[in-house]
C-alpha positions in Angstrom: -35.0 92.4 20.8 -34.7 88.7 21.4 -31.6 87.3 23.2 -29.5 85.4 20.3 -26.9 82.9 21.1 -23.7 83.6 20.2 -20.9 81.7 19.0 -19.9 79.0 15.8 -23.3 76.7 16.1 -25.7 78.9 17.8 -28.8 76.5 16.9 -26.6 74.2 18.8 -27.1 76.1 22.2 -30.9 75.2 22.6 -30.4 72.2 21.8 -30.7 70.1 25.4 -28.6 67.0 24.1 -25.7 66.4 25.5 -22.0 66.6 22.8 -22.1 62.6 22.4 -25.6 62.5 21.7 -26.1 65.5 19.4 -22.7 63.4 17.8 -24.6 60.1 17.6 -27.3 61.8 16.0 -25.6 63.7 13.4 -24.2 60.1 12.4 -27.3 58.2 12.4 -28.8 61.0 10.2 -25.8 60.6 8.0 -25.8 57.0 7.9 -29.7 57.1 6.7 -29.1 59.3 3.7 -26.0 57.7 2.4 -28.3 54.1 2.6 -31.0 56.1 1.0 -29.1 57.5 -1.7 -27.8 54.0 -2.1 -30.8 52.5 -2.0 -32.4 54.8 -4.5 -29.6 54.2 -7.1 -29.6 51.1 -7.2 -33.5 50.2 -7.5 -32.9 52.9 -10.4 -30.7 50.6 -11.6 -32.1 47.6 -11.0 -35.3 48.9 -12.8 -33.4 50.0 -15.8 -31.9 46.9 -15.5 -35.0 45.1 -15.7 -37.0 47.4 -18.0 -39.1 49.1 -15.7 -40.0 52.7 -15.1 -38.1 54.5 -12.8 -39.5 55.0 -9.4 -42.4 57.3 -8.5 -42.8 59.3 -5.2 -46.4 59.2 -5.5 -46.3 55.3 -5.2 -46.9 53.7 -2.7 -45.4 50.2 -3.6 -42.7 52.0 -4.9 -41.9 53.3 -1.1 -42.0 49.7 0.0 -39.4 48.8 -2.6 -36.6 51.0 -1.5 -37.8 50.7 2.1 -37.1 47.2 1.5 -33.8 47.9 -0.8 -32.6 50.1 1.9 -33.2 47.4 4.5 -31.4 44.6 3.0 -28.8 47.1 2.5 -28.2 47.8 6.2 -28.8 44.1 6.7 -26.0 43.1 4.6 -23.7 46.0 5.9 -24.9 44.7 9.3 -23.1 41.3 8.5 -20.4 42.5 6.0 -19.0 44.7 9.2 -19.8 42.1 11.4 -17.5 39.4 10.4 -14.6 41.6 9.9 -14.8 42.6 13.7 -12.9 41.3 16.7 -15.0 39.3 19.2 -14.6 41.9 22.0 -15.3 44.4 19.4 -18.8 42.0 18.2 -19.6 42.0 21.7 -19.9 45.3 22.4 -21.5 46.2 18.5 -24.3 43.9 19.3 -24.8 45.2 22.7 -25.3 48.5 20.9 -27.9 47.3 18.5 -29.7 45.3 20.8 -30.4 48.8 22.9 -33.2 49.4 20.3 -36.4 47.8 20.0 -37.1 48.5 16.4 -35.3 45.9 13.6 -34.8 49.4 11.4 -33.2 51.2 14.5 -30.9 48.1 15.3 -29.5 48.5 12.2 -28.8 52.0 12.4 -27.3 52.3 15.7 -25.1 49.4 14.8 -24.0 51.6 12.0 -23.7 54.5 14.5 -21.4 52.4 16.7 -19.1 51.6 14.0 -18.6 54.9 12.8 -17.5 55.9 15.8 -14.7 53.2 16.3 -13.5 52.4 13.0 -11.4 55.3 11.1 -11.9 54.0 8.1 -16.0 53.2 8.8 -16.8 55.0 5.8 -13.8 54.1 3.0 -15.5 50.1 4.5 -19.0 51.4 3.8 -18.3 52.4 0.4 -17.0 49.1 -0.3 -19.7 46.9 1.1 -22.2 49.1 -0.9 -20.7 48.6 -4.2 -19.9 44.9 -3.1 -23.5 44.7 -2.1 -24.9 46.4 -5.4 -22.8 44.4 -7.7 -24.1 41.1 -6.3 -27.9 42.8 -6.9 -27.0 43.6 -10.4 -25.3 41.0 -11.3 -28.0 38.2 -10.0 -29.7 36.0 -11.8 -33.4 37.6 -12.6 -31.4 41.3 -12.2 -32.8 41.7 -16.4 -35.9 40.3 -17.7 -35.7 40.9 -21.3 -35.4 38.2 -23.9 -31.5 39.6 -23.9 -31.2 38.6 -20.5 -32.7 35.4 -21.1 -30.9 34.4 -24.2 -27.5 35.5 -23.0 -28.4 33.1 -19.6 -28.4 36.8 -17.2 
């Protein structure tokens, strides 16, 4: 009979991470699927918006779309966060973006440090989203029929 771990989160006891990296990683994983499912609702909306069927997974330019939604998404979280920070605190949030190589990782590990300092990280991140989805709805070109055009949207 194999040896099973015992305690609240066995599948935690193979796991070779240490507690503040099996933390971070719980928050990064977090982090992408509240920006995915943000991302995803509002191309949806956009789309509807603009007349357009609804995204495909099957689609490859579709996957570019919200890969590209998603990213300007952390972008403008990136900078949304970033002006409401203390210097000391910007300091130490860009040192901890500027550990990753990748533009996408950046992002997300700036996220990642935020979460962890702020107590209110995700009441903020709710905010900047809808902030962030309103100004993508509400742009000019967001609607492309001849309602939108008449009506100046």
């Amino acid at each position: 009979m194999p040896a099973s771990s015992s305690g609240a989160f066995p599948h935690q006891h193979d796991d070779p991470r240490g507690l503040v990296e099996r933390i971070e990683a719980q928050l990064r994983d977090r982090i992408t699927e509240a920006a995915d499912m943000a991302g995803l609702k509002l191309m949806v909306d956009l789309r509807q918006r603009q007349g357009r069927p609804a995204p495909e997974t099957s689609s490859d330019a579709d996957r570019r779309e919200f890969e590209q939604i998603v990213s300007n998404l952390l972008t403008h979280l990136r900078d949304a966060f970033s002006g409401e920070l203390a210097a000391d605190q910007r300091t130490e949030f860009e040192k901890a973006e500027d550990a990753q190589s990748k533009p996408a990782d950046k992002l997300l590990a700036g996220q990642v440090f935020l979460a962890r300092r702020l107590p209110d990280y995700w009441q903020r991140f709710e905010a900047h989203v809808a902030e962030y989805e309103h100004a993508r709805l509400d742009a000019p070109g967001s609607g492309s029929g001849w309602l939108s055009k008449l009506f100046g949207r």
